[in-house]
Biopython code that builds the backbone (N, CA, C, O; Angstrom):
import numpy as np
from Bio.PDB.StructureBuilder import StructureBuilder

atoms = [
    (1, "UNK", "N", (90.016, 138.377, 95.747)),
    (1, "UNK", "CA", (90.065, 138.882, 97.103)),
    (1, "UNK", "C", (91.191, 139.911, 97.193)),
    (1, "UNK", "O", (92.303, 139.632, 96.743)),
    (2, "UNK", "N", (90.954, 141.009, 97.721)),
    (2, "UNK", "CA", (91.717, 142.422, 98.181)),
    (2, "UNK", "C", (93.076, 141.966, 98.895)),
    (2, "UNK", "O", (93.216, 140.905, 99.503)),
    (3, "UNK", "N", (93.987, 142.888, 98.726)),
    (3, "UNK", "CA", (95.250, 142.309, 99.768)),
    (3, "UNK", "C", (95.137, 143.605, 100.882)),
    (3, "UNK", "O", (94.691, 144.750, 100.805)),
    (4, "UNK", "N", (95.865, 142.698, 102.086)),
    (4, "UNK", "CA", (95.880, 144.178, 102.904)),
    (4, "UNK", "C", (96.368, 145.023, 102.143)),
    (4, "UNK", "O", (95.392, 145.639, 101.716)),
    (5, "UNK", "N", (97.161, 145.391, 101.755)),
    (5, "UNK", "CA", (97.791, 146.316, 101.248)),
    (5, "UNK", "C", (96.830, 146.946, 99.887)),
    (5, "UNK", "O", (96.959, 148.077, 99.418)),
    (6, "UNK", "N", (96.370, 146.447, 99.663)),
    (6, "UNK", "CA", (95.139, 146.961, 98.617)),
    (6, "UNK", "C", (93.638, 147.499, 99.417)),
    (6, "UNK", "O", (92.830, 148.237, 98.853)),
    (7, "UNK", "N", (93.476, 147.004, 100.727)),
    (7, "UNK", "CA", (92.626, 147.557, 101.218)),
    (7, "UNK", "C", (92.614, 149.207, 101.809)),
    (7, "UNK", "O", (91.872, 150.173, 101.634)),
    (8, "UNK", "N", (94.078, 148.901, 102.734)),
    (8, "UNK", "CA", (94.531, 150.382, 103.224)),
    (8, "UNK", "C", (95.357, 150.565, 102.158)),
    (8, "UNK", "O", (96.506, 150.843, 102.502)),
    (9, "UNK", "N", (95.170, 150.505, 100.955)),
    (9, "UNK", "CA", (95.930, 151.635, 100.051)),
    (9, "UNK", "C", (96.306, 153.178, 100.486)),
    (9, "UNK", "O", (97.406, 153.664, 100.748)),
    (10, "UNK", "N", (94.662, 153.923, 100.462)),
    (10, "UNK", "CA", (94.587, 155.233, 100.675)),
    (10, "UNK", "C", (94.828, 155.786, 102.165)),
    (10, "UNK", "O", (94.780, 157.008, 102.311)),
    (11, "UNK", "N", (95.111, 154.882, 103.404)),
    (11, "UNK", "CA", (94.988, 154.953, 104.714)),
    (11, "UNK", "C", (95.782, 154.350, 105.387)),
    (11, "UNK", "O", (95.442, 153.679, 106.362)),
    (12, "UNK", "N", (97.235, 154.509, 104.903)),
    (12, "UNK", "CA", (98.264, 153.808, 105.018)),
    (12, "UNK", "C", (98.425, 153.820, 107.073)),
    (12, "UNK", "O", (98.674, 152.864, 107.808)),
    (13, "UNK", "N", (98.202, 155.066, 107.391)),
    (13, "UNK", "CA", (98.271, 155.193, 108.741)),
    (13, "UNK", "C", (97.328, 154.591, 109.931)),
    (13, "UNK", "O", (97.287, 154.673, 111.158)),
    (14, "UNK", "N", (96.462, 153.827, 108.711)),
    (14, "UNK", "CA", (95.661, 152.911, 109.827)),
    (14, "UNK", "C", (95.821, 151.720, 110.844)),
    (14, "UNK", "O", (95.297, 151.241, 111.849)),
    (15, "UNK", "N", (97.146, 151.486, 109.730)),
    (15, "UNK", "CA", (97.892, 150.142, 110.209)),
    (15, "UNK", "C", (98.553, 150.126, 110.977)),
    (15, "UNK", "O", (98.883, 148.989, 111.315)),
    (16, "UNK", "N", (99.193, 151.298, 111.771)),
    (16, "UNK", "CA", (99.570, 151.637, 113.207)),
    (16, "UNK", "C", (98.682, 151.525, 114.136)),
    (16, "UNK", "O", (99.239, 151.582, 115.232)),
    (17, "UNK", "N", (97.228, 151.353, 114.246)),
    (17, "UNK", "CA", (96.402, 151.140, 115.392)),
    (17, "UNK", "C", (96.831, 149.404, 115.578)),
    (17, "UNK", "O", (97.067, 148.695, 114.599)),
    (18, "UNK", "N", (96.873, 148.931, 116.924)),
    (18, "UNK", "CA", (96.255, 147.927, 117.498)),
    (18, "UNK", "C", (95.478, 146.681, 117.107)),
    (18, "UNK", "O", (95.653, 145.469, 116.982)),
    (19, "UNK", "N", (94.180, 147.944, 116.931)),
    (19, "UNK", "CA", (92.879, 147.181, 117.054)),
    (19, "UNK", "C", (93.212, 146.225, 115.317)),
    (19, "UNK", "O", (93.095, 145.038, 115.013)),
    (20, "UNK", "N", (93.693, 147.580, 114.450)),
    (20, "UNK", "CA", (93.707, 147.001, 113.389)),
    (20, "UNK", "C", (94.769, 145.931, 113.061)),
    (20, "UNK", "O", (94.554, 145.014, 112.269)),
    (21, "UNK", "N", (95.738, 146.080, 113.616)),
    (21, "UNK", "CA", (96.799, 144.926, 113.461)),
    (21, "UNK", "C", (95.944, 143.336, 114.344)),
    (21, "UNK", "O", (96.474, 142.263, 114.054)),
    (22, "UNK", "N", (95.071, 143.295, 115.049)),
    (22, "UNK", "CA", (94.430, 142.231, 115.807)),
    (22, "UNK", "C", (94.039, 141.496, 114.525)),
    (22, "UNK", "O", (94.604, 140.495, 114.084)),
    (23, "UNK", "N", (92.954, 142.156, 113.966)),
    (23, "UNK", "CA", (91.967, 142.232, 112.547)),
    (23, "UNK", "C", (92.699, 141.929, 111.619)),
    (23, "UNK", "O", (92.183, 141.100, 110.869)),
    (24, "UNK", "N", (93.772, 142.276, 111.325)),
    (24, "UNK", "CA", (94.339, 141.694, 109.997)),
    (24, "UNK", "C", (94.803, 139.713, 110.808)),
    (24, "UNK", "O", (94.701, 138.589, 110.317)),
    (25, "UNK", "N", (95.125, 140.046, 111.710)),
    (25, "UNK", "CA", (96.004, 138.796, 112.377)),
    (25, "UNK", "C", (94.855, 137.574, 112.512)),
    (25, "UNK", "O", (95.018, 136.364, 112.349)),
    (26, "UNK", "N", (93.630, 138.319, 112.869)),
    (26, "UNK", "CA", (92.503, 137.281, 112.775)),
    (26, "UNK", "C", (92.026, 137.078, 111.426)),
    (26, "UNK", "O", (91.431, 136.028, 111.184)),
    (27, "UNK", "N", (92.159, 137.730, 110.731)),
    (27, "UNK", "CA", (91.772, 137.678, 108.713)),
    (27, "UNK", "C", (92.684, 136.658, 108.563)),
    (27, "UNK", "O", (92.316, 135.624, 108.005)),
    (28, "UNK", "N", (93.790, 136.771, 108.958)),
    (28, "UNK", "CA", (94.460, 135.410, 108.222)),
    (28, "UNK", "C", (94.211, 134.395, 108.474)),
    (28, "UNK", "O", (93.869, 133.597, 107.601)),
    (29, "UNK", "N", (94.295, 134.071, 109.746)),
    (29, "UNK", "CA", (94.276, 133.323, 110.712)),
    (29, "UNK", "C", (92.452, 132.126, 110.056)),
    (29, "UNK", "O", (92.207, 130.920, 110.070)),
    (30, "UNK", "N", (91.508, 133.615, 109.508)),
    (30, "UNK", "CA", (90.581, 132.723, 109.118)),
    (30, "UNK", "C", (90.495, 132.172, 107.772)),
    (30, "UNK", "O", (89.647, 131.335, 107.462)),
    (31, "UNK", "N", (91.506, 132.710, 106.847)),
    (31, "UNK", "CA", (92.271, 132.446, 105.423)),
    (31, "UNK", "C", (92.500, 131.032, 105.515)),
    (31, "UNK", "O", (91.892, 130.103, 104.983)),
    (32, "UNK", "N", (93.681, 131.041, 106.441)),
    (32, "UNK", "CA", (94.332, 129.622, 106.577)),
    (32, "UNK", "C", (93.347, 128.650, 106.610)),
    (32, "UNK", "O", (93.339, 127.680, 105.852)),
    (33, "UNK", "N", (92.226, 128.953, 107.755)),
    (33, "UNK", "CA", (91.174, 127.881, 108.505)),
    (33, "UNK", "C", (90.697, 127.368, 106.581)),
    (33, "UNK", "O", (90.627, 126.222, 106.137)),
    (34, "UNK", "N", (90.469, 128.598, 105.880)),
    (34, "UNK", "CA", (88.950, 128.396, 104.381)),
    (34, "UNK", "C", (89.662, 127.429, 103.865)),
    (34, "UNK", "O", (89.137, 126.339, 103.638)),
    (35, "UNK", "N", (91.340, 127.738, 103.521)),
    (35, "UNK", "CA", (91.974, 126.690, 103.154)),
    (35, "UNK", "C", (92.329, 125.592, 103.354)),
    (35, "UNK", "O", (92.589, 124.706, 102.540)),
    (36, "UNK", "N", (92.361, 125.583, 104.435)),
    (36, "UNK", "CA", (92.559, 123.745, 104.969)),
    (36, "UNK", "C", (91.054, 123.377, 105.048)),
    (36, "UNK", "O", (90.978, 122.155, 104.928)),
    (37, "UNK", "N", (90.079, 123.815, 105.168)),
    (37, "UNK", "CA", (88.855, 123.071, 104.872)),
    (37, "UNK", "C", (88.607, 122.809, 103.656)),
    (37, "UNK", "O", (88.191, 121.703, 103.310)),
    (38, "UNK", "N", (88.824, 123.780, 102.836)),
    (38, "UNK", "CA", (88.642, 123.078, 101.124)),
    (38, "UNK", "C", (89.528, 122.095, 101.034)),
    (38, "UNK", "O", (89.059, 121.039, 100.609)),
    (39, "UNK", "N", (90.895, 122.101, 101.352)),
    (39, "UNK", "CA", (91.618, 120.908, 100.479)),
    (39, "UNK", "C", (91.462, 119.849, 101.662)),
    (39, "UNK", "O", (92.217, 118.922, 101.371)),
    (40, "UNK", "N", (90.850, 119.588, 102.806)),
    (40, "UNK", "CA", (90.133, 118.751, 103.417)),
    (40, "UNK", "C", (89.302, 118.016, 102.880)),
    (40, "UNK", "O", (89.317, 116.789, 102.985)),
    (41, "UNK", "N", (88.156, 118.915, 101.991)),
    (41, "UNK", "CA", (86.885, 118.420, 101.881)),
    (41, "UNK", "C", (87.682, 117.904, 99.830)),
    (41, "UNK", "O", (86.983, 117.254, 99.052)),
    (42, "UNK", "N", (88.556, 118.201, 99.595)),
    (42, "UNK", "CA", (88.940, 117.622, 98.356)),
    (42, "UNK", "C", (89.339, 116.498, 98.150)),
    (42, "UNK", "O", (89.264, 115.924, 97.063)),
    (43, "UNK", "N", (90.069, 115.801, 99.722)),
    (43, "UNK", "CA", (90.937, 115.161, 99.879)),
    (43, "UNK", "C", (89.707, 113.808, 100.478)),
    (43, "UNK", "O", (89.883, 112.590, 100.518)),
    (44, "UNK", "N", (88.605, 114.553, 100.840)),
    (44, "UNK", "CA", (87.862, 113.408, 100.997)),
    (44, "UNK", "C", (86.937, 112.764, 100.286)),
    (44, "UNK", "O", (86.487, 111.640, 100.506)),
    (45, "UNK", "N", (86.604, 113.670, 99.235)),
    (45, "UNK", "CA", (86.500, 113.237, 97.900)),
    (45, "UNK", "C", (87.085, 112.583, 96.851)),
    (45, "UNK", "O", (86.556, 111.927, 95.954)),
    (46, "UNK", "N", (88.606, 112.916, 97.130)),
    (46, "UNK", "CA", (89.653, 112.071, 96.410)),
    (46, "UNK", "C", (89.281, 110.555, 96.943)),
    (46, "UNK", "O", (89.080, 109.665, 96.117)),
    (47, "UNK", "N", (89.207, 110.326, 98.223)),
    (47, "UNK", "CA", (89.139, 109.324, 99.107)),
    (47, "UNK", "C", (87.857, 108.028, 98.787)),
    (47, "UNK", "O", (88.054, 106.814, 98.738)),
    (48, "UNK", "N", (86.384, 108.856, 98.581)),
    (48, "UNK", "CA", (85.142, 108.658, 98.286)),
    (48, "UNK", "C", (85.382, 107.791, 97.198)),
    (48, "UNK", "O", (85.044, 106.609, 97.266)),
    (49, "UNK", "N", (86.272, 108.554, 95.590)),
    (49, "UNK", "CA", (86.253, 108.330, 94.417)),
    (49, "UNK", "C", (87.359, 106.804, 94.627)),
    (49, "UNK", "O", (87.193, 105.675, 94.166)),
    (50, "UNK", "N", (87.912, 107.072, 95.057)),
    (50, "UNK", "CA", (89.000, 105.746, 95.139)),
    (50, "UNK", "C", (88.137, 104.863, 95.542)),
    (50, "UNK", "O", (87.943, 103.995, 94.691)),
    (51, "UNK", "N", (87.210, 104.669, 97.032)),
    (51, "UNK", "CA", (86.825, 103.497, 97.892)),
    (51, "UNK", "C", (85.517, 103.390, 96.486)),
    (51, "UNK", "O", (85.001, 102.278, 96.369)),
    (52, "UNK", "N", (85.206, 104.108, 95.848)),
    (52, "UNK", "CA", (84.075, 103.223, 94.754)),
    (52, "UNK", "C", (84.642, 102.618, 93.301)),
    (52, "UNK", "O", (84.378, 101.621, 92.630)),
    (53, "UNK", "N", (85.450, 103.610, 93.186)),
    (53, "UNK", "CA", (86.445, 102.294, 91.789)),
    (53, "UNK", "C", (86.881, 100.984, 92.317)),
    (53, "UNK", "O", (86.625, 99.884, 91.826)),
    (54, "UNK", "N", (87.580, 101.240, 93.390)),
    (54, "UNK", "CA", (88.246, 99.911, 94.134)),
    (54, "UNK", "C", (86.764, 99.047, 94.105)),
    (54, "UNK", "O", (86.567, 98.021, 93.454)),
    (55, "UNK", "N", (85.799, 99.732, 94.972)),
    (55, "UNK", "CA", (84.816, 98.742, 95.024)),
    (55, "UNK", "C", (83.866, 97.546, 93.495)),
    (55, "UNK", "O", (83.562, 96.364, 93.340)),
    (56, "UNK", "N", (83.752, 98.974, 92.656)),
    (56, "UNK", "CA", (83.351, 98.641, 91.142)),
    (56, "UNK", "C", (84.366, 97.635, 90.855)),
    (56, "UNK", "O", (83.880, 96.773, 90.124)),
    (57, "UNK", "N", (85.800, 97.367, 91.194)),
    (57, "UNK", "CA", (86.532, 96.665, 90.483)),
    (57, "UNK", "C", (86.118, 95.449, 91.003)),
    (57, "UNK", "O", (85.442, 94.734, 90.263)),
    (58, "UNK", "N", (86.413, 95.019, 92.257)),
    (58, "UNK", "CA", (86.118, 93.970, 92.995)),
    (58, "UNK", "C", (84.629, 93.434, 92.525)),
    (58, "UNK", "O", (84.407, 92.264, 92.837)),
    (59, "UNK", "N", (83.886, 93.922, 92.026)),
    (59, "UNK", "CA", (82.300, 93.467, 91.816)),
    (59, "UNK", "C", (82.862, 93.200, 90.648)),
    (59, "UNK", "O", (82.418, 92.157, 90.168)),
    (60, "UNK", "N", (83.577, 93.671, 90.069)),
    (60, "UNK", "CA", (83.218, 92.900, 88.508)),
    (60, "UNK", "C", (84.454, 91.853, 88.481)),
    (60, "UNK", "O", (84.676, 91.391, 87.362)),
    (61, "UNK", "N", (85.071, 91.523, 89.250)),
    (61, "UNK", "CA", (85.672, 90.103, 89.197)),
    (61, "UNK", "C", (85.378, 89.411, 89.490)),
    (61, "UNK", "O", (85.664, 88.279, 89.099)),
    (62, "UNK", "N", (84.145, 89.915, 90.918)),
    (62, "UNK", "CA", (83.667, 88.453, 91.773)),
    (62, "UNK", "C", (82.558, 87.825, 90.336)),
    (62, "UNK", "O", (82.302, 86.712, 89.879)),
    (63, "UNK", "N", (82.174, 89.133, 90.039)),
    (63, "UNK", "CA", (80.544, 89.092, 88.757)),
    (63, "UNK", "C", (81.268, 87.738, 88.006)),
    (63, "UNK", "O", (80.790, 86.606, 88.078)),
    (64, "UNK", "N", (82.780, 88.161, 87.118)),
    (64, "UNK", "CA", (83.115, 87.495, 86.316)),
    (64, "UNK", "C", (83.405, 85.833, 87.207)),
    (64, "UNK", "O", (83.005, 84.866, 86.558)),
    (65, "UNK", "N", (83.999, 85.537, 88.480)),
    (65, "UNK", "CA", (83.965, 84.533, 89.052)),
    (65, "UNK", "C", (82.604, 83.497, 89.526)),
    (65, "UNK", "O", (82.725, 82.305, 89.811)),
    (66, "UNK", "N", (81.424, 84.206, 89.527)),
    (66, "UNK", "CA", (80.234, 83.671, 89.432)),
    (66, "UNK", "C", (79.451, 83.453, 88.486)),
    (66, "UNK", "O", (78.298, 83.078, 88.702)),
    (67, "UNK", "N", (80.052, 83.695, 86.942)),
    (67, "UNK", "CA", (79.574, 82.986, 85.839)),
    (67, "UNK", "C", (79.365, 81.176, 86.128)),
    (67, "UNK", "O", (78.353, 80.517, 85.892)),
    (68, "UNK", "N", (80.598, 80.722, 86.667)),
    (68, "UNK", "CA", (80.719, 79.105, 87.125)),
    (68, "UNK", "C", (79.239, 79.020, 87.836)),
    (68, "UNK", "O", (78.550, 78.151, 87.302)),
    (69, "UNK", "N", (78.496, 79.803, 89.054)),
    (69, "UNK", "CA", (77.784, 79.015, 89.830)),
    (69, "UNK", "C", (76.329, 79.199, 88.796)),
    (69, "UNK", "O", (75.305, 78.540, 88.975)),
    (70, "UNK", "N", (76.515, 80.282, 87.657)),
    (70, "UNK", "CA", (75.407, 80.535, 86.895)),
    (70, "UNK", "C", (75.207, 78.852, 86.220)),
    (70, "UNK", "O", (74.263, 78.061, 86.210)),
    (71, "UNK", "N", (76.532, 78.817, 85.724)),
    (71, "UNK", "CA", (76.528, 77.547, 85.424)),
    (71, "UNK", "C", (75.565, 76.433, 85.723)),
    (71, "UNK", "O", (74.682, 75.985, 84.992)),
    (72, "UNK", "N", (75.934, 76.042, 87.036)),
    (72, "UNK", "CA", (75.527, 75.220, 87.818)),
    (72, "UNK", "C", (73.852, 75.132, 87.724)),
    (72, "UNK", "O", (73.150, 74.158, 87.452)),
    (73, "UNK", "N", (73.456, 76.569, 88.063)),
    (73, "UNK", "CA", (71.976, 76.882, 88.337)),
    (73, "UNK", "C", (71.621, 76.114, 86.862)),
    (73, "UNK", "O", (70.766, 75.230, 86.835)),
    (74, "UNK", "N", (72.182, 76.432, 85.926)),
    (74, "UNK", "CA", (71.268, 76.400, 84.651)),
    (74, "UNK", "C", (71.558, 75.170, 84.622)),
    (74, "UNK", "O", (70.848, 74.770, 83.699)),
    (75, "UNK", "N", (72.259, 74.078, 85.102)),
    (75, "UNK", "CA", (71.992, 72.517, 85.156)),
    (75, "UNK", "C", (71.045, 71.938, 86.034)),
    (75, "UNK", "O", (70.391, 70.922, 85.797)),
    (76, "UNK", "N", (70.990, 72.770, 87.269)),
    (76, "UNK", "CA", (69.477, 72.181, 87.545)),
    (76, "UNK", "C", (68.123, 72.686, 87.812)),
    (76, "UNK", "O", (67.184, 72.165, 88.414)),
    (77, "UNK", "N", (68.250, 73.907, 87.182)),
    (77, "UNK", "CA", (66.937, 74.879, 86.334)),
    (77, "UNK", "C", (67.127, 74.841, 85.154)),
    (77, "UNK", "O", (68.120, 75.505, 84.859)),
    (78, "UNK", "N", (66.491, 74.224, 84.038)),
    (78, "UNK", "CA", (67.407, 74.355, 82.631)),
    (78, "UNK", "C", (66.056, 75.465, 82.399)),
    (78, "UNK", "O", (65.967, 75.784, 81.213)),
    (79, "UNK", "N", (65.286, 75.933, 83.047)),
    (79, "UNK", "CA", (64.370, 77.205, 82.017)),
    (79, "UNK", "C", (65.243, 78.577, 83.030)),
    (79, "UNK", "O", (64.731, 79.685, 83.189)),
    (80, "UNK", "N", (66.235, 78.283, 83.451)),
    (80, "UNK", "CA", (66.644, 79.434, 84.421)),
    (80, "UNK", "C", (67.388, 79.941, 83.136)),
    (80, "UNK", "O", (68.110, 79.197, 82.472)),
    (81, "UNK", "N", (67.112, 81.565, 82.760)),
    (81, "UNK", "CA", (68.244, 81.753, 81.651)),
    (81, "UNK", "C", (68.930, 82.869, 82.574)),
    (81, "UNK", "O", (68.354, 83.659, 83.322)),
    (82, "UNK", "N", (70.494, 82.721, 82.303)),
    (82, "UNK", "CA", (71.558, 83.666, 82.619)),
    (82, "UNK", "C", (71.500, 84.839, 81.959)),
    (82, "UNK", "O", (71.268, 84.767, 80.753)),
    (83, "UNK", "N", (71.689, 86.161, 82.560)),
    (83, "UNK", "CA", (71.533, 87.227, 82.599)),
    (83, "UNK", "C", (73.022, 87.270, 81.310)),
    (83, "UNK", "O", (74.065, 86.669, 81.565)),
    (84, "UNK", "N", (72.878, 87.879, 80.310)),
    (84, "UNK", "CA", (74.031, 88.324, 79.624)),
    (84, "UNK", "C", (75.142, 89.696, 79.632)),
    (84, "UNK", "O", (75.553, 90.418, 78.723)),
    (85, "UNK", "N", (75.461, 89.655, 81.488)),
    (85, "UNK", "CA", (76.355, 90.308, 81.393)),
    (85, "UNK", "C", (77.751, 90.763, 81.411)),
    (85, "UNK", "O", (78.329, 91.723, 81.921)),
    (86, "UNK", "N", (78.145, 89.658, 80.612)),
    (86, "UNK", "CA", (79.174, 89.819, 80.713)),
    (86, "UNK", "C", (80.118, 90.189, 79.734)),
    (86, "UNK", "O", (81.314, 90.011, 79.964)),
    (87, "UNK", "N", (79.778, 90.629, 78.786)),
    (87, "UNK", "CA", (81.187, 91.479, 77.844)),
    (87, "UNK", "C", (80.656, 93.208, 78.290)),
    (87, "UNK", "O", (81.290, 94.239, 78.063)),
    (88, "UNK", "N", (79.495, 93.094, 78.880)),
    (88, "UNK", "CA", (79.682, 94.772, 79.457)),
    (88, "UNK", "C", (80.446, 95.059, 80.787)),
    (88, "UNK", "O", (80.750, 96.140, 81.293)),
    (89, "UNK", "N", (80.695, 93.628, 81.258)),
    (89, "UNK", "CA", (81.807, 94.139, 82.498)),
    (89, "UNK", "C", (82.992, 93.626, 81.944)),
    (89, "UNK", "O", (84.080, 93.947, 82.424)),
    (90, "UNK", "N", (82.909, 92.949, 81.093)),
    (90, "UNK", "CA", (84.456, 92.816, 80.158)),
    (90, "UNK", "C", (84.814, 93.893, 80.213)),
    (90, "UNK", "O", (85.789, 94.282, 80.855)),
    (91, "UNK", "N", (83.837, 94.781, 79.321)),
    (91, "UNK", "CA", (84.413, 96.396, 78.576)),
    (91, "UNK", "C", (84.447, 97.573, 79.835)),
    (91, "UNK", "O", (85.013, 98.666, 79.814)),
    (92, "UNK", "N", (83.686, 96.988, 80.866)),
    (92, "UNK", "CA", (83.889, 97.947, 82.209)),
    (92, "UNK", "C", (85.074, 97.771, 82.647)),
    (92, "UNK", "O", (85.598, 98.804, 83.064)),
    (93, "UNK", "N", (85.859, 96.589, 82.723)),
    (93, "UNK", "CA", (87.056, 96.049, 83.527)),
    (93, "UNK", "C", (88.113, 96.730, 82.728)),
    (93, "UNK", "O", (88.964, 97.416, 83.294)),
    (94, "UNK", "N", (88.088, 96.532, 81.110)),
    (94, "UNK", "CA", (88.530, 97.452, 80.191)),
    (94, "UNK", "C", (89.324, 99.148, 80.628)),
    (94, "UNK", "O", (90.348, 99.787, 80.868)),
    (95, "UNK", "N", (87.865, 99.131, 80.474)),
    (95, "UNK", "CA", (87.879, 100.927, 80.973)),
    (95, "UNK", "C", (88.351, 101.349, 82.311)),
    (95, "UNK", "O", (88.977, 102.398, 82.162)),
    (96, "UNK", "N", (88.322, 100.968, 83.624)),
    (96, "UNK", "CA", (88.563, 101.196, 84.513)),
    (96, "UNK", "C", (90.065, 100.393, 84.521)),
    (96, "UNK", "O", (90.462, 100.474, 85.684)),
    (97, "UNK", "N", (90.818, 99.834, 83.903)),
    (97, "UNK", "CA", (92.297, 99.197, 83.749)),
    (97, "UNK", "C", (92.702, 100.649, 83.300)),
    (97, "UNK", "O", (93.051, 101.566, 84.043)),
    (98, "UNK", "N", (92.583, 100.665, 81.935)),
    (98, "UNK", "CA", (92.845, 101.746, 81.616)),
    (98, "UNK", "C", (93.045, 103.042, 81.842)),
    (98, "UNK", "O", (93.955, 103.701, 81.341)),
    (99, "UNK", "N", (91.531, 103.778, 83.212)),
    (99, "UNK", "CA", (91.525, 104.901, 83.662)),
    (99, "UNK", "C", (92.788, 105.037, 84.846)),
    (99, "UNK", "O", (93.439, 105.997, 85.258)),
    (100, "UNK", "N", (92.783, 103.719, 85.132)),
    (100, "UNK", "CA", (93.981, 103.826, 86.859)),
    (100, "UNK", "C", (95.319, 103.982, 85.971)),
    (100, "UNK", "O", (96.255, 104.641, 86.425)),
    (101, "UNK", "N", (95.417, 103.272, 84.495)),
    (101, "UNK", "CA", (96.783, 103.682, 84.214)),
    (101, "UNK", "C", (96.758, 105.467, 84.212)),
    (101, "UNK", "O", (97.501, 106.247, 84.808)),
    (102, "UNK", "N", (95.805, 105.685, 83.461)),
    (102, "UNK", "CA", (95.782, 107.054, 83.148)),
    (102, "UNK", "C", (96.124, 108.327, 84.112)),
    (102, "UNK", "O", (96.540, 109.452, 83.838)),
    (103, "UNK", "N", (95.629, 107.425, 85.907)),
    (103, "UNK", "CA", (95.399, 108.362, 86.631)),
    (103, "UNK", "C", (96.338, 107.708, 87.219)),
    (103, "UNK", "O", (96.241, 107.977, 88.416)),
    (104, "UNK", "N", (97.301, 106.910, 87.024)),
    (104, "UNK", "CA", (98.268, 106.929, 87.988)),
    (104, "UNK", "C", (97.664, 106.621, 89.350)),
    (104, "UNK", "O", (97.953, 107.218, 90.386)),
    (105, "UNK", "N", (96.421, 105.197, 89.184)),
    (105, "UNK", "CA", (96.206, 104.961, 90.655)),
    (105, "UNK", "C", (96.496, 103.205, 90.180)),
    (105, "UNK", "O", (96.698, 102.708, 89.072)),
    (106, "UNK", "N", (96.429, 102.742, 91.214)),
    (106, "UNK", "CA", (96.972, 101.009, 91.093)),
    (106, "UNK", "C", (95.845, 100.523, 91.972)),
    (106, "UNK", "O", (95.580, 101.324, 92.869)),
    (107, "UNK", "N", (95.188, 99.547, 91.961)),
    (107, "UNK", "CA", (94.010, 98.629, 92.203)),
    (107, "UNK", "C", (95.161, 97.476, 93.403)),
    (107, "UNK", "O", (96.214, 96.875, 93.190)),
    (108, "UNK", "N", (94.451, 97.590, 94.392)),
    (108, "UNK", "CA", (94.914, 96.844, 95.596)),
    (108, "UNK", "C", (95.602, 95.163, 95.261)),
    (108, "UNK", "O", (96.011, 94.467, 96.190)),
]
sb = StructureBuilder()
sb.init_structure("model")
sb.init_model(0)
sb.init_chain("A")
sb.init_seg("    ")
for serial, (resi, resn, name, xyz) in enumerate(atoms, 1):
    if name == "N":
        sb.init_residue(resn, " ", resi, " ")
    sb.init_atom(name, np.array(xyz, "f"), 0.0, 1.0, " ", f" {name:<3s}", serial, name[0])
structure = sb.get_structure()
């Protein structure tokens, strides 16, 4: 993007009108606005990404805390077979320990 001063390069005397000093004052003015909407819309994405790790984490502890009631079921369904998932949320719990060290975020 052009700077004022790169726009009226060749027309230095334009910048004594008025009208044109309004126009530059509203150019910025809508600069500022582009910028606080992007790092708005970054910041709520930052936000998005946090409330679903946090969430992923919490599911895979409750997951790992309801192995016990799997338990249970398969004592009084013995053809009920338990779903085997659990060293892939081992290695999920793993990975996401790991990524918050990485990223310098901490789990509630």
């Amino acid at each position: 993007m052009k700077s004022i001063n790169q726009i009226f390069k060749n027309n230095k005397h334009l910048l004594e009108y008025e009208e044109v000093q309004n126009l530059i004052k509203y150019t910025e003015e809508l600069e500022d606005e582009i910028v606080e909407s992007n790092n708005s819309k970054i910041y709520s994405k930052e936000e998005l990404l946090i409330e679903l790790v946090t969430e992923i984490k919490s599911s895979i502890d409750s997951f790992l805390d309801d192995e016990k009631e799997y338990e249970k079921l398969k004592e009084r369904y013995p053809e009920f077979e338990k779903p085997d998932f659990r060293e892939g949320m081992i290695n999920l719990k793993k990975y996401l320990n790991e990524w918050s060290k990485n990223n310098r975020f901490f789990f509630d």
